[in-house]
C-alpha positions in Angstrom: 4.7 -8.2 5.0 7.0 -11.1 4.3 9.9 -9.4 2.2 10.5 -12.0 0.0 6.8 -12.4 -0.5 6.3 -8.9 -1.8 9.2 -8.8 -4.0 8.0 -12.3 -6.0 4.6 -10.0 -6.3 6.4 -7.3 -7.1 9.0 -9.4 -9.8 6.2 -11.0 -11.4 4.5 -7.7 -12.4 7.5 -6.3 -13.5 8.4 -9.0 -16.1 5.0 -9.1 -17.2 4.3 -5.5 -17.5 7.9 -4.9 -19.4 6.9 -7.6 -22.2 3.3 -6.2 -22.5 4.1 -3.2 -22.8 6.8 -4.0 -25.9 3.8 -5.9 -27.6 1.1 -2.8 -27.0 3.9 -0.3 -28.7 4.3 -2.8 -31.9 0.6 -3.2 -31.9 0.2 0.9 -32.1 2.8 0.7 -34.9 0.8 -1.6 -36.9 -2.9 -0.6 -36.0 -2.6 3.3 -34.8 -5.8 2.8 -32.0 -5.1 5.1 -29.6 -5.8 2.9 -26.9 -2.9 0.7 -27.6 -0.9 3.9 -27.1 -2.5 4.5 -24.0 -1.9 1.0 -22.5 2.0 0.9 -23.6 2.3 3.8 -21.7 0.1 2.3 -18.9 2.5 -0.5 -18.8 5.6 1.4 -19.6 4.2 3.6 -15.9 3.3 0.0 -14.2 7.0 -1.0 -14.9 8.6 2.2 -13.5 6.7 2.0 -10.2 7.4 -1.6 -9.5 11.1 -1.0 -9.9 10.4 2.4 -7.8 9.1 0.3 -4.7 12.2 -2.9 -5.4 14.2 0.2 -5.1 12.1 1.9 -1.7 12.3 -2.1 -0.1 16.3 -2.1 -1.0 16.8 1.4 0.6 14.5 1.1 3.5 17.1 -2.0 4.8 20.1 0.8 5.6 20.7 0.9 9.2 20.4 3.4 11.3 22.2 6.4 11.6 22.7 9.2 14.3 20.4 11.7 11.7 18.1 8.7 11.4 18.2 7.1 14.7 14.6 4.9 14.2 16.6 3.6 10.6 14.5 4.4 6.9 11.6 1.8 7.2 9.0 4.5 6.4 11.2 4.9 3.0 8.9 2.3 1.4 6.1 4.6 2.1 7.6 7.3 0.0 8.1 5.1 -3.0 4.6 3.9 -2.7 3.4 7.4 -2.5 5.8 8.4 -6.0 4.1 5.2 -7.4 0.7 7.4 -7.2 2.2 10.1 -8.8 3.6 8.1 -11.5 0.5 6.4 -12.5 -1.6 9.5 -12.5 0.9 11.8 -14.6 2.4 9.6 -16.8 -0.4 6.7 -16.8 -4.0 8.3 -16.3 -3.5 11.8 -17.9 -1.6 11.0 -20.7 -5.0 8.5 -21.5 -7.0 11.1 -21.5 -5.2 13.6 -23.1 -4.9 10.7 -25.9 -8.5 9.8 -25.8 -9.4 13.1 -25.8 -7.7 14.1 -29.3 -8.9 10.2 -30.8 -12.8 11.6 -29.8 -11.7 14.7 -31.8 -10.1 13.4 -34.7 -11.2 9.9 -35.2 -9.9 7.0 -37.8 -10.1 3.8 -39.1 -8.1 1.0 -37.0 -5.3 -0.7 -39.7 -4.5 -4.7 -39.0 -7.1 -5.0 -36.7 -5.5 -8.3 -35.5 -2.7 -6.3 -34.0 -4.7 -5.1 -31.4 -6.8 -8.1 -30.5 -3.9 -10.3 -30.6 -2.1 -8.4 -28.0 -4.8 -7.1 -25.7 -5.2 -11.2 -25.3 -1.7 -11.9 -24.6 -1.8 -9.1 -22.0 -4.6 -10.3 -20.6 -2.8 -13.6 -19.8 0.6 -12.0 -18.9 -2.0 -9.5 -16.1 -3.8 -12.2 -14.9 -0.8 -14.1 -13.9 0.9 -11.1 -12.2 -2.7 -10.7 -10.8 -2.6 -14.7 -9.6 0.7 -14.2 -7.8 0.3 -11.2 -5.9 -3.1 -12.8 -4.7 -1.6 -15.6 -3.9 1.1 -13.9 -1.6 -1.4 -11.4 -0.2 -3.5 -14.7 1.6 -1.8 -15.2 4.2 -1.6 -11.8 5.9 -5.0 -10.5 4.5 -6.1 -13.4 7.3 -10.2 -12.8 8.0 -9.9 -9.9 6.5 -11.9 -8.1 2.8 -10.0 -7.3 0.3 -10.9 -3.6 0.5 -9.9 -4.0 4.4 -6.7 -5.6 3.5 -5.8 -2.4 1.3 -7.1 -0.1 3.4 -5.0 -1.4 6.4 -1.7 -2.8 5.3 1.1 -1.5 6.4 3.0 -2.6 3.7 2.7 -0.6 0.6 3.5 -3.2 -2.1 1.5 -5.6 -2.8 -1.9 -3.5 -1.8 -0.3 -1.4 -5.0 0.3 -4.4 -6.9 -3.2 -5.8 -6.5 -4.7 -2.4 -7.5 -2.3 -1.8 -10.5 -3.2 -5.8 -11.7 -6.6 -5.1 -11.4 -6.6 -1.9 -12.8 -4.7 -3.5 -15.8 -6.8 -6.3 -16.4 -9.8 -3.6 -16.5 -8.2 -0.9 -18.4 -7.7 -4.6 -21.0 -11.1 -5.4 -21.2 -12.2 -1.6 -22.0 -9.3 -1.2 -24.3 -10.9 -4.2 -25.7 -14.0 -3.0 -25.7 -13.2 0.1 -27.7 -11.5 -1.6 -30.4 -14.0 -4.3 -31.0 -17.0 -1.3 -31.1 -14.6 0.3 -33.7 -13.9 -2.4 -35.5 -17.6 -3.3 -35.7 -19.2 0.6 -36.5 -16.0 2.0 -38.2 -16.1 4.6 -36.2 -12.6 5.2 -35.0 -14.8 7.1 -32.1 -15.0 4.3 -29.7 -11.5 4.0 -29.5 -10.9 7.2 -27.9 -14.2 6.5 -26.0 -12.4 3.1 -24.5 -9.0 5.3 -23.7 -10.9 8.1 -21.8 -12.3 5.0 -19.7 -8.6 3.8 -19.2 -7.6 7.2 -18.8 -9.8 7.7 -16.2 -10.0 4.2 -14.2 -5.7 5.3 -14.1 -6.8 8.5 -12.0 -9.1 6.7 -10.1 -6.5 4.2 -8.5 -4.0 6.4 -8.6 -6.4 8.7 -6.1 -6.7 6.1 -3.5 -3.4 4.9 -3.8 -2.3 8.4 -2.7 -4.8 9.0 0.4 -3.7 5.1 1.4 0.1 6.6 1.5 -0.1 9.6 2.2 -2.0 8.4 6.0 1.1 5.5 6.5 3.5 9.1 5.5 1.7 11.0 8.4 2.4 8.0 10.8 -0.3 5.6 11.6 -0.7 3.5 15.3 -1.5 0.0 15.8 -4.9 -1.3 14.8 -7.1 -2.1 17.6 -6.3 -5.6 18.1 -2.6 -5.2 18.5 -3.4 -2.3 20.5 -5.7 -4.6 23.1 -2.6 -7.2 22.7 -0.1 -4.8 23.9 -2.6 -3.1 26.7 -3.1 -7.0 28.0 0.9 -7.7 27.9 1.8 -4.7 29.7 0.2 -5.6 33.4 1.4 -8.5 35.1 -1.0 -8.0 38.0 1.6 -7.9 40.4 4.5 -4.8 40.1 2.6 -3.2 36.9 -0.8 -2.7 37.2 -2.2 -0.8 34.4 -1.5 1.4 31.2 -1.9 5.1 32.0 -1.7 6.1 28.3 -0.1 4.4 25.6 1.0 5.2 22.4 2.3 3.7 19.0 3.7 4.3 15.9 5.1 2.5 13.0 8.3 3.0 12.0 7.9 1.2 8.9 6.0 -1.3 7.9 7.2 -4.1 9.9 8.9 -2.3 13.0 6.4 -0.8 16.0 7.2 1.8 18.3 5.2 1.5 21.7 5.7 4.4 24.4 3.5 4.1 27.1 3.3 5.2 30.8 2.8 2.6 33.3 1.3 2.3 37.0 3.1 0.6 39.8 2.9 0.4 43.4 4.2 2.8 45.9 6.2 1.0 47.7 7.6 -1.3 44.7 11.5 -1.3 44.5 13.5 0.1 41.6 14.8 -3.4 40.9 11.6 -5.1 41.3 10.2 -2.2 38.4 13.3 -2.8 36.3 13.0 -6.4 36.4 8.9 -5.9 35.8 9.9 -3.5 32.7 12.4 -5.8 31.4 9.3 -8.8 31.8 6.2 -6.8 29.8 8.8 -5.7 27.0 8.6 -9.6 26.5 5.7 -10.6 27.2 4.4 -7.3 24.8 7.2 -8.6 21.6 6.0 -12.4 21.8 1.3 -10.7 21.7 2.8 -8.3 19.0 6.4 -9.2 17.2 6.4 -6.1 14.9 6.6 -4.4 17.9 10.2 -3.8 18.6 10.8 -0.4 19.7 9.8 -0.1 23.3 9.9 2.7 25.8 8.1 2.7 29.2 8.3 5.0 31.9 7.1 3.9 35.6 4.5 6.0 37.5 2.5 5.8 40.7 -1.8 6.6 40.0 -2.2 8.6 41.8 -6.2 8.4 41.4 -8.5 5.8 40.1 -10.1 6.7 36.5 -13.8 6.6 37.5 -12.7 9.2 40.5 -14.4 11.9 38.8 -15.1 14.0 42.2 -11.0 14.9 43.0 -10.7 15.3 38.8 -12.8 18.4 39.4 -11.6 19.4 42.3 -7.9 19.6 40.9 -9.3 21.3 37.6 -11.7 24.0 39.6 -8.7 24.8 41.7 
């Protein structure tokens, strides 16, 4: 992910979340609907995480130390994860734990035009947040869906900007929703009805945002095609003639760590492997540029992969 990219995405949703969330708490002064309350403290959540992953990108830049040799890449992984945490605690339980008590003790909504007035300006303000982080997220979604593009980023932020903008602008129209049902029954009812939905869409994102982190915390390898890429880089077809086993690992989101065994000829020099090593760390950095951490150990096959026949006869002996 382009850095500067993310943090306009992540900028843009910070500014507008920070001024909705000012205009939802006056319009819960004014009106008392609960599910004002429950979107100022939705955007009041929004806020804290986008400042939580400015903070992860800022600290993920340190260098790299002897305790950290491979540097603090993966530290935007732990902010994104806190950012799930954040907006299930503070964002989608409090909403139902609002919407819940507004079911039980229902009321009349006061200056309805409170309300409406701001749940359109937010709209706006959510929708341009929304606009930019689309915008930045074009160019490296590529071919790809959006669901694919979330599900396999590597970079945290702006798959959790696009799913905290769209879960804003739909936690809007239901918040909108249960005003305009109160406002036209007089049943203060609906408005908790409309925060239990906010409450609960909250949980919902804040569930996939977690099992989206929580795999790039455990370490996750190269996708398939970058895997191919690197497979194809490694053999020149002269010194190195195949990949025994490889594997990768990302570091953070734009650094790659390959480690892979390699087959050479028996009777290849140590210069001409060196030089050969040196050659495929190239050729694998210009198929694959994130990856930048290479390691690769020479070996001799010492049998084909088909021969199944010797394969048994080492393992029965």
């Amino acid at each position: 992910m382009s850095a500067t990219g993310g943090s306009r995405a992540i900028v843009a949703a910070l500014g507008a979340n920070m001024a909705i969330a000012a205009a939802k708490f006056v319009a819960f002064a004014f009106s008392g609907s609960s599910s004002m309350l429950a979107e100022g403290v939705h955007s009041v959540a929004d806020s804290g995480n986008q400042a939580l992953l400015l903070l992860g990108g800022r600290r993920s830049k340190r260098a790299a130390t002897d305790e950290h040799p491979f540097g603090y890449g993966r530290e935007r992984y732990v902010y994104g994860f806190l950012v799930a945490i954040v907006l299930f605690t503070v964002g989608g339980l409090f909403a139902l734990y609002e919407g819940y008590e507004k079911v039980r003790h229902p009321h009349e909504l006061d200056a309805w035009y409170w309300p409406v007035g701001v749940l359109l300006f937010a709209v706006c303000a959510e929708g341009y947040s929304f606009r930019t982080a689309v915008r930045e997220s074009r160019e490296l979604r590529g071919e790809q869906s959006w669901v694919q593009f979330i599900r396999r980023a590597k970079a945290p932020e702006l798959p959790i900007v696009l799913l905290e903008d769209f879960g804003a602008l739909i936690g809007l129209v239901l918040a909108l929703f249960g005003v305009g049902l109160t406002l036209a029954t007089g049943d203060g009812v609906w408005d908790g009805v409309g925060t239990l939905c906010i409450g609960t869409l909250l949980v919902t994102i804040a569930v996939v945002l977690g099992i989206e982190t929580k795999s790039l915390l455990l370490g996750e390898g190269a996708g398939a095609p970058d895997v191919a890429a690197i497979r194809a880089a490694l053999v020149d077809g002269d010194v190195v003639t195949g990949v025994i086993h490889m594997r990768t690992l990302y570091l953070g989101p734009e650094e790659l760590l390959v480690a892979a065994k390699i087959a050479v000829r028996h009777d290849d020099s140590a210069a001409e492997v060196a030089r050969a090593i040196d050659q495929a760390e190239v050729r694998v950095r210009a198929a694959v540029p994130v990856a930048r951490v290479i390691y690769l150990e020479p070996d001799i096959r010492r049998a084909e992969p088909d021969d199944s026949s010797d394969l048994a006869a080492n393992q029965s002996s």
